[in-house]
C-alpha positions as CSV (number, residue, x, y, z in Angstrom):
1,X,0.0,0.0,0.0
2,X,1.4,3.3,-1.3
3,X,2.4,6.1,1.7
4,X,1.0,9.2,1.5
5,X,2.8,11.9,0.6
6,X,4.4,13.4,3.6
7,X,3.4,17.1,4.7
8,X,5.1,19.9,4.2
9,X,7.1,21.0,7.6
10,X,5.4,23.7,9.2
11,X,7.4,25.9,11.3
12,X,5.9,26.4,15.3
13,X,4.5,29.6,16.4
14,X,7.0,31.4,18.1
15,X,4.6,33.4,20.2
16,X,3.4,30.1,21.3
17,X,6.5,28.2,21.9
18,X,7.0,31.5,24.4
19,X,4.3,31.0,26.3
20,X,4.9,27.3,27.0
21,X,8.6,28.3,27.9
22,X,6.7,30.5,30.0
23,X,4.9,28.1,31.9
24,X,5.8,26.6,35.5
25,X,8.1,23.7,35.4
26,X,5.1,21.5,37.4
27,X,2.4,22.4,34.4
28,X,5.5,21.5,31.3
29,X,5.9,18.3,33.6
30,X,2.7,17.2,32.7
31,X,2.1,17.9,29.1
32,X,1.7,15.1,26.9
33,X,4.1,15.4,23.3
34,X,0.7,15.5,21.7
35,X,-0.9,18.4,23.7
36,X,2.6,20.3,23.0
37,X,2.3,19.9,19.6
38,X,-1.0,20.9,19.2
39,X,-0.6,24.1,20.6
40,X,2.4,25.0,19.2
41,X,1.3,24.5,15.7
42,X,-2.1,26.0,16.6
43,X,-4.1,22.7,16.1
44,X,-7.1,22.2,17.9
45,X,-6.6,21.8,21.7
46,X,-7.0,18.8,23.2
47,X,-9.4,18.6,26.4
48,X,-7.0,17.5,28.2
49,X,-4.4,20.2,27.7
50,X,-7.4,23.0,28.4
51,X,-8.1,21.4,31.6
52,X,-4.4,21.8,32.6
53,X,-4.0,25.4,31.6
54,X,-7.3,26.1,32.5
55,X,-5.6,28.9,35.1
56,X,-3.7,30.5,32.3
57,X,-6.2,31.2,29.6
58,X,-7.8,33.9,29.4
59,X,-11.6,33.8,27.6
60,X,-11.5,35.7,24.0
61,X,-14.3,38.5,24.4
62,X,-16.0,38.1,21.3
């Protein structure tokens, strides 16, 4: 069975990589590679990564 064609590499947000670097060392600890990635490359957030940073968001006033 024929691979599919791999994706281009996208670079990771920078402002985004900043804020995890930003985050308590207990919180990093405890992110999964998956929840990482997700929000560095502005993927949808897992639940499980919201619940963790759940003190550090702030709601978007729309």
């Amino acid at each position: 069975m024929p691979q599919p064609p791999p994706k281009p590499k996208q670079e990771p947000d920078p402002e985004r990589m900043a804020v995890l670097r930003s985050l308590p060392i207990e919180i990093k600890q405890q992110l999964s590679g998956d929840e990482a990635h997700a929000f560095m490359y502005n993927e949808e957030l897992p639940e499980s990564l919201l619940e963790k940073l759940k003190k550090y968001l702030v709601a978007d006033a729309k």
